[in-house]
Each structure stands twice: as C-alpha cells, then as structure tokens.
C-alpha positions in Angstrom: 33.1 -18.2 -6.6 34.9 -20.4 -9.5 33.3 -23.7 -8.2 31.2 -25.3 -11.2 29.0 -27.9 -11.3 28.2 -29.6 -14.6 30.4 -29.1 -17.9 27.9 -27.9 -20.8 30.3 -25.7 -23.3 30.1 -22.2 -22.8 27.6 -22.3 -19.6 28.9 -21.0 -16.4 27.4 -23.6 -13.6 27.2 -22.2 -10.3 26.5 -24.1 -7.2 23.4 -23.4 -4.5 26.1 -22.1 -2.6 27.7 -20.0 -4.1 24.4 -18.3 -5.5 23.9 -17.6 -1.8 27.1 -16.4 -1.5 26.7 -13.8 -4.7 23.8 -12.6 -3.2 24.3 -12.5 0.5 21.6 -14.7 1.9 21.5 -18.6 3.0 21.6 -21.7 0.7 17.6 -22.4 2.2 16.6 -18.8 1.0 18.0 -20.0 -2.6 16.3 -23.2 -2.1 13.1 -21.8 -0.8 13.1 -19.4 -3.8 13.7 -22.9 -6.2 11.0 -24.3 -4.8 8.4 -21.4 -4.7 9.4 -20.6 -8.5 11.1 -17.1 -7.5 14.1 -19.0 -9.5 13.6 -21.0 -12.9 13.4 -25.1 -12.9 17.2 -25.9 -11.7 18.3 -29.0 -13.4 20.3 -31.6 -11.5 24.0 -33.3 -12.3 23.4 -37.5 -12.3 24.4 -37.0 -9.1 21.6 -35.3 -7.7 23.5 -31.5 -7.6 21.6 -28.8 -8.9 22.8 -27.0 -11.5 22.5 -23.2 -11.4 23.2 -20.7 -14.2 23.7 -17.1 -14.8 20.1 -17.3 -15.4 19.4 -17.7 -11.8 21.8 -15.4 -10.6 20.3 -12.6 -12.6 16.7 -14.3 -11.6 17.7 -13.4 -7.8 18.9 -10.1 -8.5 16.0 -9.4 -10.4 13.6 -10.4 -7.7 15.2 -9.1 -4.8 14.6 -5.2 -6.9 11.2 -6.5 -7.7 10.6 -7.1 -3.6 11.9 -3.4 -2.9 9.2 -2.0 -5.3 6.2 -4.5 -5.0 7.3 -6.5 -2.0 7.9 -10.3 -1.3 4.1 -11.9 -2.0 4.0 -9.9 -5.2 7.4 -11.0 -6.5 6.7 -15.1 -5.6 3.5 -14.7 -7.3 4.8 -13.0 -10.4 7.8 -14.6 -10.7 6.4 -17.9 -10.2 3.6 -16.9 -13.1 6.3 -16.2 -15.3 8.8 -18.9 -15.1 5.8 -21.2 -15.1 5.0 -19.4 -18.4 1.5 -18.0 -17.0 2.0 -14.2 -18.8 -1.5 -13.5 -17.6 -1.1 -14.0 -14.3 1.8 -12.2 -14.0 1.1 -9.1 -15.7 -2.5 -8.9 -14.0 -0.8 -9.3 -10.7 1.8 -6.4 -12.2 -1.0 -4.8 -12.5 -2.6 -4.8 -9.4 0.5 -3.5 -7.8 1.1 -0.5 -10.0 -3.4 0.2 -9.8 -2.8 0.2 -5.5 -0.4 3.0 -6.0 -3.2 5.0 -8.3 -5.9 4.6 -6.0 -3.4 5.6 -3.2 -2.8 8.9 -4.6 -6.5 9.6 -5.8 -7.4 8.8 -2.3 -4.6 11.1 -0.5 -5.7 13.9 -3.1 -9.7 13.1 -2.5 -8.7 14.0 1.3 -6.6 16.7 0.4 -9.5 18.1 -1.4 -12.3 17.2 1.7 -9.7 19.1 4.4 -9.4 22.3 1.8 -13.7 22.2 1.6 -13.6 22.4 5.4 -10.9 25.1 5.6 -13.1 27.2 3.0 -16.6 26.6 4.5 -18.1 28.8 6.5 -16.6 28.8 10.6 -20.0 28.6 12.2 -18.6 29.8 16.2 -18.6 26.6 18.2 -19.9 27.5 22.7 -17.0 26.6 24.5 -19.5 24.3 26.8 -20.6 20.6 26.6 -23.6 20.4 24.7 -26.7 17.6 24.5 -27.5 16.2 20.8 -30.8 18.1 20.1 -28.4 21.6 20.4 -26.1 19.9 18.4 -28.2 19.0 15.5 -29.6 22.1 15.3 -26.5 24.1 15.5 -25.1 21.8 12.2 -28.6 22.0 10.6 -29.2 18.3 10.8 -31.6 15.8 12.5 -30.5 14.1 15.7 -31.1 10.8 14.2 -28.5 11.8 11.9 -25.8 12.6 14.4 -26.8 9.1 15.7 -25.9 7.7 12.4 -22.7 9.0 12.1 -21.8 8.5 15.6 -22.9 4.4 14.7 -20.3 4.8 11.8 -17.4 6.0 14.3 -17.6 9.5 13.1 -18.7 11.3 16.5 -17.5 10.4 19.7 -20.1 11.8 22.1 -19.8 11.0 26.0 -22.7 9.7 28.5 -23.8 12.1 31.0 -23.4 10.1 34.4 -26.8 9.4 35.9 -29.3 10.4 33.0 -27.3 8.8 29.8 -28.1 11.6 27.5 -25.0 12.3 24.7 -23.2 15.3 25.8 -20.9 16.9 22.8 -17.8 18.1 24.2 -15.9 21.0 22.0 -13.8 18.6 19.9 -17.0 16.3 18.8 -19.3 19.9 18.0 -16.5 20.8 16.0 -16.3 17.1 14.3 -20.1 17.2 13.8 -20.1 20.5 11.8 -17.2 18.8 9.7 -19.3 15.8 8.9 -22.1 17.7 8.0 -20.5 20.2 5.7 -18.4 17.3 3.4 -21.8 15.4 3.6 -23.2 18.6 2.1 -20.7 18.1 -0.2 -21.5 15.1 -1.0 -17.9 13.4 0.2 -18.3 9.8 1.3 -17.6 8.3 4.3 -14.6 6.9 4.2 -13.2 9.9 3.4 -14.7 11.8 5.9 -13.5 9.4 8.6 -10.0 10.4 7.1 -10.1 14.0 7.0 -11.8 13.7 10.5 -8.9 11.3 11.5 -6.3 13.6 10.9 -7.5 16.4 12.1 -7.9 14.4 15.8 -4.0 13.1 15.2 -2.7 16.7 14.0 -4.6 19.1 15.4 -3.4 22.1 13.4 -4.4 22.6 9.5 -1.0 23.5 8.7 -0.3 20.1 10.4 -2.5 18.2 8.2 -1.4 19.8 5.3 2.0 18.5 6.0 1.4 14.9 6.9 -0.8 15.0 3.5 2.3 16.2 1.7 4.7 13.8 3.5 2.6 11.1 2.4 1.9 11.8 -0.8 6.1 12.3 -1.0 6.2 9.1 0.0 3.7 7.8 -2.3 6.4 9.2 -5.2 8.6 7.7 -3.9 7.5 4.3 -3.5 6.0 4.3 -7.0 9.7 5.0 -8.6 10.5 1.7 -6.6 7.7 -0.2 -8.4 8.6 1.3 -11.8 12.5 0.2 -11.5 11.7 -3.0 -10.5 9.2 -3.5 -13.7 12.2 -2.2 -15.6 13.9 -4.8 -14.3 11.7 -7.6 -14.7 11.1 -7.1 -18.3 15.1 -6.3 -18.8 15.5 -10.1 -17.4 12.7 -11.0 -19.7 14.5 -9.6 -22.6 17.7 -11.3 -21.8 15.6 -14.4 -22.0 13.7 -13.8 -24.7 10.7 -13.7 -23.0 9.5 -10.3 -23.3 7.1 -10.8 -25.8 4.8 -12.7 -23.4 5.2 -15.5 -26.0 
C-alpha cells in the first residue's frame, strides 16, 4: 500500500485503490461511499486524482462498525449529516436508532408480561367440540358482536359451517377467544394481544413461548452492544477530528 498521491508534508495520501484494498471491498464501493458522504469531501491532484487521507481510511473503518450496529441506511444518513456538518441530523438520527432498540425491549417485556397474565388467569375448561359464536361468547363472558370485532381485527379465526355459514369455533380459536378476552379484561391493547396470541399459535407450549421470548430478548442485548460500539466509534473518529463537540 505505499503508493501516494499528492505531496503535502507530513500527510500520508492514499489512492482509491488502495483504500479499497485496506478495507477489502471494490474501488466503486469507495467511490459510492465519496459520493453518498459515508467518506469526507476527497480533494483532487491537478490531475484530476483524488486524494485520500488517513482520515478516510479511519472514516471507512468507522462506518463499516457503525453498519454492524445501526445498519447501512443509518450510517449514510449519519455519516453524511456529519461530514456535511449537520450535528442535528446526525445525532437525531443516532437517536432514533438507539430509541428502536428501547421500544423493542418494552414491547418483548409488555408481551412477556400479557403471556404471564394468561398463564395466571383462571383456566375456564374449554368442550373438546366445535362450537357456534353465541356458545362462544357466552362461555368468554362477552357479546357476540364482540367476537366479531376481534375476529375483523385478525384475532379469531373462526371457520364457515358448509351449507348454513354460521362461525363454528374449533378448540384452538375457543381457546384464543378466552385469551383475548381475559388481556382485554386487562386492559392490554391489541397489538399486543395479537403477539401473545401469535406466539402461542407458532409455539404451542408456554414453556416454548417463554423461550423464544428469552431468545429474543438475548438477542435484543446483543444487538444493542453492537449499536453502543459503533457510537463509541463514531464519536472516537469525531474526537480524532476534533469534532466531537458538535461545533
């Protein structure tokens, strides 16, 4: 890598190429990331060469841990803000990132919390037969307009009987019923109830949910260390540049 392009005193120039090179990817990815502002303003040699510096070099390294924690649109847009000088754009798009993450977790733990509610409430026994909606609503303790309701909302799945049309509840959706109507009696909204009522259809077993909560809430940890070191690095490269005063 000891090509150099231009011959300012005690400023390492490095070619397009061998940024690519120092990095792995193509001379187009190091253009592309030029031209979408991933990588400061590159001046050019009379000759029309750009010049690259150690500045870009640590620019790429920089956003290539920024993509692993906040992904590729994030890092243009950030990285763009900032080298454009736009501080408030970048940090409210920082922001946004790191804020996903919380309402991820309050969301996995407002589910978590809907699935124990069910686990606790009372096991009304459940006929092992097909059932029509007015037997059904008055097993759950609720209207049958109100099973239509959450059946429009994709909460119950109720067949047709052949010939006559009237919803028949099968074991599976007079079970889902009495779940909706205890969290509703709990006053959990629906989008959370979908979840819990979505998990239980994929799982099956608590102990099943329970797991898959956990795994994903694992994973949630794990994907929010990623964001935090590459904000750590971002404002290290900021530092180095004197930047990290948002001035």
């Amino acid at each position: 890598m000891g090509d150099r392009v231009g011959d300012r005193v005690g400023e390492r120039r490095w070619r397009v190429v061998d940024v690519a090179a120092s990095a792995g990817i193509s001379t187009q990815q190091v253009r592309n990331y030029l031209a979408d502002g991933v990588l400061p303003p590159a001046d050019r040699t009379p000759s029309g060469y750009r010049m690259l510096t150690e500045r870009h070099v640590r620019a790429l390294a920089v956003a290539r841990r920024m993509a692993e924690g906040h992904g590729w649109s994030r890092t243009r847009e950030v990285l763009a803000a900032v080298h454009r000088g736009e501080w408030p754009t970048a940090l409210a798009a920082l922001d946004a990132g790191h804020a996903e993450l919380d309402r991820e977790r309050a969301e996995i733990a407002r589910v978590l919390g809907a699935f124990e509610t069910v686990l606790d409430g009372p096991a009304a026994a459940v006929p092992r037969r097909d059932a029509r909606i007015g037997v059904v609503a008055a097993h759950v303790g609720v209207r049958t307009s109100q099973l239509r309701l959450w059946e429009q909302r994709g909460l119950l799945r109720p067949h047709r009987q052949r010939g006559t049309g009237y919803r028949v509840y099968d074991v599976a959706e007079w079970r889902a019923a009495q779940v909706v109507a205890l969290l509703r009696r709990g006053g959990y909204p629906f989008d959370i109830i979908t979840a819990v009522l979505d998990e239980l259809r994929s799982t099956g077993r608590p102990d099943r949910v329970r797991a898959e909560l956990a795994r994903r809430e694992q994973d949630l940890h794990r994907r929010s260390l990623r964001r935090l070191r590459a904000s750590a690095a971002l404002y290290d490269y900021l530092a180095e540049t004197g930047s990290a005063d948002g001035s």
